[in-house]
C-alpha positions as semicolon CSV with decimal commas, in nm:
position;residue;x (nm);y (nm);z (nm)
1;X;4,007;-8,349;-5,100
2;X;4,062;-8,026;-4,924
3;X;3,827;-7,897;-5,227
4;X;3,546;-8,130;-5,129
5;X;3,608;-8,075;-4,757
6;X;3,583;-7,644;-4,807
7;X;3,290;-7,740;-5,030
8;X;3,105;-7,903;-4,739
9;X;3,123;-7,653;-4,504
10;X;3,055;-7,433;-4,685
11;X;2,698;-7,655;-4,754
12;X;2,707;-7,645;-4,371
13;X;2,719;-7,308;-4,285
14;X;2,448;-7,223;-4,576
15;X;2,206;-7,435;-4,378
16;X;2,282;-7,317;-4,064
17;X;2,251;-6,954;-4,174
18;X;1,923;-7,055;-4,333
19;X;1,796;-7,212;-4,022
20;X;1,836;-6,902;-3,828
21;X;1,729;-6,678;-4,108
22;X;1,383;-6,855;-4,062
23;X;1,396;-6,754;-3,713
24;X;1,198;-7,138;-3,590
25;X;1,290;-7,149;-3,308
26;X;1,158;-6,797;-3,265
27;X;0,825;-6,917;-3,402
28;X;0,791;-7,245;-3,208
29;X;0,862;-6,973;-2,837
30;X;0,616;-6,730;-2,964
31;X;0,347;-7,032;-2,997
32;X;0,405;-7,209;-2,706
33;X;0,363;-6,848;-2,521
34;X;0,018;-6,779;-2,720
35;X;-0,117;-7,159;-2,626
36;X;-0,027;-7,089;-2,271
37;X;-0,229;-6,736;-2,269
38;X;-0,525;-6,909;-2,443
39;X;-0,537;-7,250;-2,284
40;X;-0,790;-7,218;-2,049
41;X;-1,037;-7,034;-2,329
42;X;-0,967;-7,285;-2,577
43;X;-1,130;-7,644;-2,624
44;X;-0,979;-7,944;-2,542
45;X;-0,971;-8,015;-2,956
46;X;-0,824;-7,690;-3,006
47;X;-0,542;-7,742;-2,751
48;X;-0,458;-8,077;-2,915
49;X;-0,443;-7,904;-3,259
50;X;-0,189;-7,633;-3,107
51;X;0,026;-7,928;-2,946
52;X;0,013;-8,122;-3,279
53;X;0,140;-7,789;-3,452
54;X;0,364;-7,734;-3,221
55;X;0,533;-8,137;-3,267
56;X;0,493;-8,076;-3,633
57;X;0,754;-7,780;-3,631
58;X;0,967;-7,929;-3,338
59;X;0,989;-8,206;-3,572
60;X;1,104;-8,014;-3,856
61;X;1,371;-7,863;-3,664
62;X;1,490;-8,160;-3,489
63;X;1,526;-8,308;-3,896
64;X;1,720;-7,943;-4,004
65;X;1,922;-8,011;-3,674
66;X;2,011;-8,412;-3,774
67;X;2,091;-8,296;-4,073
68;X;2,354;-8,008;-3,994
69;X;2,471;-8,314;-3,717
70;X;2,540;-8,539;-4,019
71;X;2,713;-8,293;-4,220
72;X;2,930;-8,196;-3,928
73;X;3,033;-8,542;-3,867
74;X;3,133;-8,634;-4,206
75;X;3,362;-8,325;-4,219
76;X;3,561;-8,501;-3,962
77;X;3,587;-8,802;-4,138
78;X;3,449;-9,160;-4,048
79;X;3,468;-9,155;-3,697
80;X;3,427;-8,738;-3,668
81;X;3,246;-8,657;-3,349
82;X;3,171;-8,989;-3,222
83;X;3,328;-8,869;-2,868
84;X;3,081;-8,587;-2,826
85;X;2,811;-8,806;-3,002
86;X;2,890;-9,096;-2,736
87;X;2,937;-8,837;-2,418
88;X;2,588;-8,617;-2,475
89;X;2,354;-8,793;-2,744
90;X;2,362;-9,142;-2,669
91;X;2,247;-9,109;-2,287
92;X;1,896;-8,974;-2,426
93;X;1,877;-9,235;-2,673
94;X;1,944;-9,513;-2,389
95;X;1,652;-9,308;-2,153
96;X;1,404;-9,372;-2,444
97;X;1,445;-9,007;-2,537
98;X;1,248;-9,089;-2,872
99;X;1,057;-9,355;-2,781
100;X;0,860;-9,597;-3,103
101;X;0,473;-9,622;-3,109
102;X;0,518;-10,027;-3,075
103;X;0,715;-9,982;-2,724
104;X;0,420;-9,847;-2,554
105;X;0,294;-10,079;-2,303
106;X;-0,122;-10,156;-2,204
107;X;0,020;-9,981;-1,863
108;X;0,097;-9,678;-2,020
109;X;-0,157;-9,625;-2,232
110;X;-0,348;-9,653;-1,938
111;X;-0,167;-9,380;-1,730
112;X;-0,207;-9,181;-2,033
113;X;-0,523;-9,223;-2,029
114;X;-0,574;-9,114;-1,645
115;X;-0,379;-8,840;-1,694
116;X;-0,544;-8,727;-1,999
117;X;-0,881;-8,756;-1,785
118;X;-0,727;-8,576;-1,524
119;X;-0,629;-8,279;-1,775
120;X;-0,981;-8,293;-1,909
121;X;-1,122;-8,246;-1,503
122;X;-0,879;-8,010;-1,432
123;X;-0,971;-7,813;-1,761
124;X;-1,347;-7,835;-1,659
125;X;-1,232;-7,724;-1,311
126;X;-1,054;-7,424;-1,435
127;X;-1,348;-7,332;-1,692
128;X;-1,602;-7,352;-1,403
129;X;-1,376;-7,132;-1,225
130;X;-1,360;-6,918;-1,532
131;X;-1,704;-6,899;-1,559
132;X;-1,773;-6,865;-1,238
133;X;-1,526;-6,535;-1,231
134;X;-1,679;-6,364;-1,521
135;X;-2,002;-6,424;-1,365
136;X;-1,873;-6,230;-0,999
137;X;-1,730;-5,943;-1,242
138;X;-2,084;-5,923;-1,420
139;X;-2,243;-5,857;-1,084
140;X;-1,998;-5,597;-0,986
141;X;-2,036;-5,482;-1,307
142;X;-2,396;-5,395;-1,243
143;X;-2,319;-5,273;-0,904
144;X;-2,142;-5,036;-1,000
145;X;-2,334;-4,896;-1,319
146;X;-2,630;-4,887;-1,013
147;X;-2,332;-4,658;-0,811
148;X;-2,268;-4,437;-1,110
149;X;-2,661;-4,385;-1,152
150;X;-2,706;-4,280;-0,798
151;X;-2,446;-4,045;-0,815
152;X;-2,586;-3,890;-1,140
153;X;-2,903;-3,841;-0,961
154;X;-2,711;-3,704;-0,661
155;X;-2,545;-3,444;-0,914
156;X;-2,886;-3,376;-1,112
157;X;-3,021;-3,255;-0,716
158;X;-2,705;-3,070;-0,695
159;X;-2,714;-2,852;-0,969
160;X;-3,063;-2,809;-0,954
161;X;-2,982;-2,677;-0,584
162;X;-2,695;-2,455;-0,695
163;X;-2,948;-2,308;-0,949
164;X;-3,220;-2,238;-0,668
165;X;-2,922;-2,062;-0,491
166;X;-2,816;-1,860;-0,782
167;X;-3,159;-1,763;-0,833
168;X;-3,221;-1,649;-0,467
169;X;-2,813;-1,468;-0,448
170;X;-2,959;-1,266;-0,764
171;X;-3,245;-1,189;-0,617
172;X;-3,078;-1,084;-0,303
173;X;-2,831;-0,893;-0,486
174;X;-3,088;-0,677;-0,684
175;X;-3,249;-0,612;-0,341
176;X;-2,898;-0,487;-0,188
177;X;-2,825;-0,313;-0,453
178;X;-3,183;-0,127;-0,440
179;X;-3,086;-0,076;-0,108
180;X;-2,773;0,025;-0,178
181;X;-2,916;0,331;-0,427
182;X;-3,183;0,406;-0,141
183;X;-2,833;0,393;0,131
184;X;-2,633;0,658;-0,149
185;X;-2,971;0,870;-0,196
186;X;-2,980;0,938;0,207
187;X;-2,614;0,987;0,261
188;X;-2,634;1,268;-0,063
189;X;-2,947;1,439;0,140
190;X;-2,728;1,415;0,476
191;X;-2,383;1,567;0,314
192;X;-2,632;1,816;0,162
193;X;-2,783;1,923;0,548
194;X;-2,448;1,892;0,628
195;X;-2,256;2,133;0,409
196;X;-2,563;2,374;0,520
197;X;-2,510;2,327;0,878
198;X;-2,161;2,416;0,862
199;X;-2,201;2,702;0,656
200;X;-2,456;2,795;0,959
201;X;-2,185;2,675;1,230
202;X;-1,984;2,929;1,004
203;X;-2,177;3,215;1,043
204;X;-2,196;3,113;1,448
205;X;-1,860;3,121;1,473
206;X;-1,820;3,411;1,343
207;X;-2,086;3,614;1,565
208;X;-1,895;3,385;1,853
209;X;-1,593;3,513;1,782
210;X;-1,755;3,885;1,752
211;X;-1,908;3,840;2,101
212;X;-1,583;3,717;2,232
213;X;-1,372;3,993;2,106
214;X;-1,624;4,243;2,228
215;X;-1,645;4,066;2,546
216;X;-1,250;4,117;2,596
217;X;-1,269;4,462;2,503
218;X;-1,522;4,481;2,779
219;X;-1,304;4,321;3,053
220;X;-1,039;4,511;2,911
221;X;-1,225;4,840;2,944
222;X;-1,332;4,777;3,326
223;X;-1,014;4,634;3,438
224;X;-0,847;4,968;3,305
225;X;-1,181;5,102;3,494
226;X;-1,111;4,945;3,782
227;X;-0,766;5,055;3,816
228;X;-0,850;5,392;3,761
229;X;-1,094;5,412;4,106
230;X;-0,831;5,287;4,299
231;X;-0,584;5,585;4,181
232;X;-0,561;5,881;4,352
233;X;-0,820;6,182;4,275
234;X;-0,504;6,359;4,116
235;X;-0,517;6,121;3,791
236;X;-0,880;6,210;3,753
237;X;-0,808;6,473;3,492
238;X;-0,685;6,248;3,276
239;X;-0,971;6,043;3,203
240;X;-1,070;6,288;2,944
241;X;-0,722;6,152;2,774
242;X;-0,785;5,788;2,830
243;X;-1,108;5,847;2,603
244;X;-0,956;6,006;2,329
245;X;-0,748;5,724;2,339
246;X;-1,005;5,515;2,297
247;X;-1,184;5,675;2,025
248;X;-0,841;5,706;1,827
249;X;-0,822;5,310;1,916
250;X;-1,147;5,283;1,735
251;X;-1,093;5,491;1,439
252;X;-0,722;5,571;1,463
253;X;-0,567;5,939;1,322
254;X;-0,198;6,003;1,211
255;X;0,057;5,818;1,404
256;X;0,269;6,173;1,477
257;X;-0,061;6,323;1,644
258;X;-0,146;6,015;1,845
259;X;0,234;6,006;1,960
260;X;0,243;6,380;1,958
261;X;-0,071;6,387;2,178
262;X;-0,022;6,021;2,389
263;X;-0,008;6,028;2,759
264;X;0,079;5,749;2,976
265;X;-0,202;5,645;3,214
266;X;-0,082;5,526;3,538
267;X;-0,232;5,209;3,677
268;X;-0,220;4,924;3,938
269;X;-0,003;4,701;3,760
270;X;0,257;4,758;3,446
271;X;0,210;4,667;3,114
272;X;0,487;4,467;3,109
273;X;0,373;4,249;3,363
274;X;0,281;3,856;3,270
275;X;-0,041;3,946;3,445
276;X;-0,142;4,228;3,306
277;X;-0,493;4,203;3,208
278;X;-0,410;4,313;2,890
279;X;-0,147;4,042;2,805
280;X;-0,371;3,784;2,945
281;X;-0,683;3,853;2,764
282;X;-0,513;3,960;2,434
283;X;-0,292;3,625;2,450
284;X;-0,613;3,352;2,549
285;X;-0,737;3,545;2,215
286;X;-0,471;3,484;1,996
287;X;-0,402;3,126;2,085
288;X;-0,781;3,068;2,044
289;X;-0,740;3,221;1,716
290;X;-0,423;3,054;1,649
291;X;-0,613;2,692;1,649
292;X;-0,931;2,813;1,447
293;X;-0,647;2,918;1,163
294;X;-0,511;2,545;1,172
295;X;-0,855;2,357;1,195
296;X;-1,020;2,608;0,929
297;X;-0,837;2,882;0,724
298;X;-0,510;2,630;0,668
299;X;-0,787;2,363;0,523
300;X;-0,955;2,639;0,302
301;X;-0,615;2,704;0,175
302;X;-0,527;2,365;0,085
303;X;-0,844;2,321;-0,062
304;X;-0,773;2,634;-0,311
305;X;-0,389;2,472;-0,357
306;X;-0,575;2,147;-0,485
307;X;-0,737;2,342;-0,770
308;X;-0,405;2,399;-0,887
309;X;-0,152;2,127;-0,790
310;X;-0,217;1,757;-0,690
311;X;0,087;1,728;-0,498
312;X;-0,027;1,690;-0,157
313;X;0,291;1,762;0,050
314;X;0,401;2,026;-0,209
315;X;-0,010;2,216;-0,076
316;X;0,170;2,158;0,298
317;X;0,483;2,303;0,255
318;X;0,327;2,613;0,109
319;X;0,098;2,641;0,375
320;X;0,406;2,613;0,666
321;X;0,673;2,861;0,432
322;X;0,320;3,086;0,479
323;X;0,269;3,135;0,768
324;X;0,648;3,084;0,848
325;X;0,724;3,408;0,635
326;X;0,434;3,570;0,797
327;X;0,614;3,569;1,111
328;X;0,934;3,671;1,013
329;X;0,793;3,990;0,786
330;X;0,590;4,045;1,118
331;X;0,842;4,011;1,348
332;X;1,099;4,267;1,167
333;X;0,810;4,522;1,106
334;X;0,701;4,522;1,440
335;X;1,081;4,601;1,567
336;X;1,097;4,865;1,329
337;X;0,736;5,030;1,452
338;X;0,885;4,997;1,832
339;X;1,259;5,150;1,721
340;X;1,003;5,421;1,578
341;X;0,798;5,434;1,897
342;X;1,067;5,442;2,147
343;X;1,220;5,723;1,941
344;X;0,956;5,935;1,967
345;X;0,826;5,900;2,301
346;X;1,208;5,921;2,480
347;X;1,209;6,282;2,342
348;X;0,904;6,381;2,559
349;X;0,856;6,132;2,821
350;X;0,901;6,194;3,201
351;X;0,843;5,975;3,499
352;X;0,706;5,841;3,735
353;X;0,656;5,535;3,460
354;X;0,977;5,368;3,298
355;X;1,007;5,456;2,933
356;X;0,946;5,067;2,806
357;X;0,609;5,070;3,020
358;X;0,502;5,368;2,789
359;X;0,619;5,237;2,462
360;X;0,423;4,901;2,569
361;X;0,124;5,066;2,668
362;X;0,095;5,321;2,317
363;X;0,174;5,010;2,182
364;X;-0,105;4,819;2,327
365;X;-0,322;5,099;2,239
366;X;-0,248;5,103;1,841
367;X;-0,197;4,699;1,747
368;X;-0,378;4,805;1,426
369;X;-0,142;5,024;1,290
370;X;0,084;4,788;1,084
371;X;0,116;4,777;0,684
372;X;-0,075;4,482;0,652
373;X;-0,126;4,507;0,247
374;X;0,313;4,538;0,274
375;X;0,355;4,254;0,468
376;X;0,096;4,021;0,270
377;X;0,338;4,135;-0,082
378;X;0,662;4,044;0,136
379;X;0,542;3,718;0,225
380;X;0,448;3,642;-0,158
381;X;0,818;3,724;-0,277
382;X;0,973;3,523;-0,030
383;X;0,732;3,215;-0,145
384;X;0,856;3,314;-0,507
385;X;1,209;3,262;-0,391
386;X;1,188;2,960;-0,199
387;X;1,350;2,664;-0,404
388;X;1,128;2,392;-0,207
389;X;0,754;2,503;-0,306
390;X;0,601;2,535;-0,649
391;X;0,304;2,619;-0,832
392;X;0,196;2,564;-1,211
393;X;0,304;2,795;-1,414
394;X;-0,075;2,925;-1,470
395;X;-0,073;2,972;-1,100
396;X;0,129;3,247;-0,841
397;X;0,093;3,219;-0,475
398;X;-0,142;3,514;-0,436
399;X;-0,434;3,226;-0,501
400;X;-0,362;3,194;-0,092
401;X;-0,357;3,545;-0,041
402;X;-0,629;3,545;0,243
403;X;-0,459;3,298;0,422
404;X;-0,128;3,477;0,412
405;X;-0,305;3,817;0,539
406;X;-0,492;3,633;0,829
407;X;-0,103;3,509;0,889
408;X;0,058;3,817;0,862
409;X;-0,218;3,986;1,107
410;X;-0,199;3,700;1,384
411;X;0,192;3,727;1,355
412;X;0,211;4,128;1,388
413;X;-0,110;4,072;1,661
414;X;0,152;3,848;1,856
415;X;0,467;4,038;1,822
416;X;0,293;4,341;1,955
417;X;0,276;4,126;2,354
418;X;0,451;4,236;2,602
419;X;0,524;3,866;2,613
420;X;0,508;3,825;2,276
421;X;0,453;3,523;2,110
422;X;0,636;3,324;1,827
423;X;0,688;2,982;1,650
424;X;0,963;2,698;1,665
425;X;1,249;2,771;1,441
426;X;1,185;2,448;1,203
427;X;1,424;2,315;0,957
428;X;1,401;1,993;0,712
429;X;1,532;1,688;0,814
430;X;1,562;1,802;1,184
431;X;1,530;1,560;1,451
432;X;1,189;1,506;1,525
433;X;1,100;1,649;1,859
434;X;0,770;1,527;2,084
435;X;0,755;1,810;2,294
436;X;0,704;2,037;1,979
437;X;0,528;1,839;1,745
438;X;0,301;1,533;1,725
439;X;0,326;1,298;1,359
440;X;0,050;1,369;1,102
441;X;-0,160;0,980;0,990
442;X;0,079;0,924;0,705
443;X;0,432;0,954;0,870
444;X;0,605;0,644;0,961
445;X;0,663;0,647;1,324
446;X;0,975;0,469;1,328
447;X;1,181;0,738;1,123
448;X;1,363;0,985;1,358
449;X;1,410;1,288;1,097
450;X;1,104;1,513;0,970
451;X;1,056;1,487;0,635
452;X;0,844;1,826;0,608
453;X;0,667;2,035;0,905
454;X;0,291;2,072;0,855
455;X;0,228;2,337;1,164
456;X;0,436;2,514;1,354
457;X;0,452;2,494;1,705
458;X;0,344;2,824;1,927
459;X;0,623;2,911;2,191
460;X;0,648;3,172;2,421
461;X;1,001;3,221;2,508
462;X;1,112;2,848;2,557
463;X;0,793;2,746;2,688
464;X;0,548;2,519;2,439
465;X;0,219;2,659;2,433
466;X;0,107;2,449;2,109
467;X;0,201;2,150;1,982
468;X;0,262;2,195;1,569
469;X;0,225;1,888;1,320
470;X;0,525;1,732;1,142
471;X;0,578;1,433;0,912
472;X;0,844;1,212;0,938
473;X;0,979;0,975;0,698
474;X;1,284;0,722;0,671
475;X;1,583;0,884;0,461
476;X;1,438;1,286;0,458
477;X;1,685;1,544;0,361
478;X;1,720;1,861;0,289
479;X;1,732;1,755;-0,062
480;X;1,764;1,979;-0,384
481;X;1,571;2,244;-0,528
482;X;1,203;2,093;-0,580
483;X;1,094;2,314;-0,919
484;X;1,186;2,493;-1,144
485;X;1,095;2,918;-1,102
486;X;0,793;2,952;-1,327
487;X;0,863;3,276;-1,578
488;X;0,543;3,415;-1,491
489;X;0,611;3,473;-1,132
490;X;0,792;3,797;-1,023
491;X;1,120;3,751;-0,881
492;X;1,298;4,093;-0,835
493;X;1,457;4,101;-0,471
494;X;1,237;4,383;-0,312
495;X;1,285;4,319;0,023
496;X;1,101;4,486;0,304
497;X;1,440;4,635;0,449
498;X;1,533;4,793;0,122
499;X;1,195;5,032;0,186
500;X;1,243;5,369;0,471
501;X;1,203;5,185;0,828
502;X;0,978;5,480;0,880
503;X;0,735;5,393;0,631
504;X;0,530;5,182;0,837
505;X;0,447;5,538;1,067
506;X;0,415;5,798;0,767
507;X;0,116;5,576;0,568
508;X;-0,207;5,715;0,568
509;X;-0,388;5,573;0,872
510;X;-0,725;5,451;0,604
511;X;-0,487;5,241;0,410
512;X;-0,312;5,071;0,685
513;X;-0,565;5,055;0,998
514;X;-0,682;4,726;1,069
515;X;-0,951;4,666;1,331
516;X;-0,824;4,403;1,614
């Protein structure tokens, strides 16, 4: 018994699991879902076919089902289940849940047959409606393939504009550029007449700064004139001195005989004297030579640096040490010619004149006699030894050579004053100061320190009588040595002190005479 009862369910459970292997129910969902999607398209035949398939495989089920129900109640015996069969099946069965084809009454075949001709209106309904829609989307359909061709012709007239405009910007272009070519031509003619104009201005200059000079000699010679009328007649033998003088200015003899045969020529006012017209016309001189050295010899001396070194600032700081040098080597020749001076004039000089108002005066009378050629070699060796310029090593600073003599000759020139005149001690990374120096176009304006000088400024005692040029950048220092010392350049200490302070007075007066 418990064989045959094992034996059962196990019959049972095959069926089951067969049933849901097949997956109906599965089936019967997925065509009740595609009958609903196509129930409107399809005809009224073809939904009737779909509903008899569909009844067709409910039946089948519902048999699988009564069958599994059977075999599950006999497992339990003769009256197995018959409490859950009474509680949930029977109710259906008494509500005519299947319900015979001989129960149905004339009325309800009837009502079927109303509401099968209301299904049949309402299908025609929804197929109008259908039709109807399809025929709205047709129209907007066309509407907007007529849209779509209107805005291909709209882009056809575009492009075809955007080529007329490409056409015309070429042709516009070809005619700028022609004009262009004709612009470049005339601007190559105009630097041409330019560059010969300034070589002209050049030469004007020049004779300007002839006639200038001669014109100060001039005043020079009739203020000296001038104070000789208003001396007494006793002084008028000496006039035959004064013009020897003058003549030695012009082409001067040995320094010994001119101090040997020098005589003090009282005048009006002393030589030491601010006002002296000496000082006054010898200084307007200098300073106007001063700014023709910035705006023209310091730019012809960068533009020979260039040939040999692209660094810009490097070409600036070699132009300041210059001219820097210059003055120094000037300034400590110049003492020594005035030690040398003083010497020899204190050993023969009597009144009424001071002895400083005669060593100014001899002085004022022989600027030229300096050692211009040793000054100019000084200069060079102290460039040589400076750790913050450089050159190539194909290169030595003598390529700047005139610019360094012009230097050297302003610098001795302004020493020899009796006022003289001098530059601003400048150091790197100094505080930048307004009153001395304006900023050059590419320093930042905000740093306080100066990164290099440019120009020195030209003092006179502590008064500013030019501004110089500086640039100033954020973090400048002193720094490090900038290059390294080429082997070609020559740098044996030969200073200018290690040569006889008297040297300057013995040289032969063709070799070191210089004409104001």
């Amino acid at each position: 018994m418990v064989h045959l009862t094992h034996e059962r369910a196990s019959k049972m459970a095959e069926s089951l699991r067969r049933l849901v292997n097949i997956g109906t129910f599965t089936v019967l969902q997925e065509k009740l879902e595609r009958w609903l999607d196509n129930y409107y398209i399809n005809t009224c035949d073809q939904n009737v076919a779909r509903c008899c398939e569909i009844i067709e495989l409910n039946a089948k089920v519902q048999g699988q089902l009564f069958k599994l129900l059977q075999v599950t109640a006999e497992s339990g015996g003769m009256y197995g289940g018959a409490s859950i069969i009474k509680s949930r099946l029977l109710p259906f069965l008494g509500q005519n849940f299947f319900t015979s084809g001989g129960s149905v009454t004339a009325d309800t075949s009837l009502s079927v047959l109303a509401e099968a001709a209301a299904k049949n209106r309402e299908i025609d309904d929804l197929q109008d409606m259908y039709e109807t829609s399809l025929n709205e989307l047709e129209a907007d359909l066309k509407d907007k393939e007529a849209e779509n061709q209107d805005l291909r012709d709209e882009l056809l007239d575009t492009k075809n504009e955007l080529d007329r405009s490409t056409r015309s910007s070429n042709t516009d272009k070809l005619f700028l550029e022609n004009e262009n070519q004709e612009l470049r031509r005339k601007l190559a003619l105009a630097e041409d007449e330019v560059r010969t104009l300034r070589s002209k201005a050049g030469m004007l200059t020049d004779y300007e700064t002839q006639i200038r000079h001669l014109r100060d000699d001039i005043a020079l010679l009739t203020a000296r004139r001038d104070s000789l009328y208003r001396t007494t007649s006793s002084f008028a033998k000496d006039d035959s001195i004064l013009s020897s003088s003058m003549r030695e200015e012009k082409k001067p003899g040995d320094v010994y005989s001119s101090l040997s045969s020098y005589r003090y020529t009282p005048r009006v006012g002393s030589p030491l004297s601010i006002d002296d017209p000496v000082q006054r016309v010898r200084q307007q001189n200098y300073i106007s030579r001063w700014n023709d050295m910035f705006s023209q010899d310091r730019l012809d001396a960068m533009d020979t640096l260039r040939r040999y070194s692209d660094d810009y600032e490097n070409n600036q700081r070699i132009i300041f040490l210059a001219i820097q040098e210059a003055f120094s080597v000037a300034k400590l020749a110049f003492r020594q010619f005035k030690m040398k001076v003083r010497a020899n004039l204190a050993a023969t000089h009597i009144g009424p004149e001071t002895l400083e108002e005669a060593v100014q005066d001899y002085i004022n009378r022989n600027t030229d006699l300096c050692d211009l050629t040793g000054m100019v070699a000084d200069v060079i060796r102290a460039l040589n030894r400076s750790p913050k310029v450089f050159l190539p090593p194909d290169a030595t600073f003598s390529i700047v050579q005139p610019f360094i003599r012009e230097s050297c000759k302003l610098a001795w020139n302004m020493s020899a004053l009796a006022h003289p005149l001098d530059i601003a001690v400048a150091t790197d990374a100094e505080l930048f100061d307004n009153n001395k120096y304006r900023r050059s176009y590419d320093s930042e304006y905000t740093a306080p320190l100066v990164n290099h000088h440019i120009w020195p400024a030209l003092m006179q005692g502590a008064k500013v009588l030019m501004k110089g040029e500086a640039c100033t950048r954020r973090g400048a220092s002193l720094g490090a040595s900038r290059r390294s010392r080429s082997p070609t350049r020559s740098v044996s200490p030969s200073p200018r002190l290690a040569r006889d302070p008297a040297l300057v007075l013995r040289v032969h007066p063709a070799e070191s005479a210089v004409a104001l």
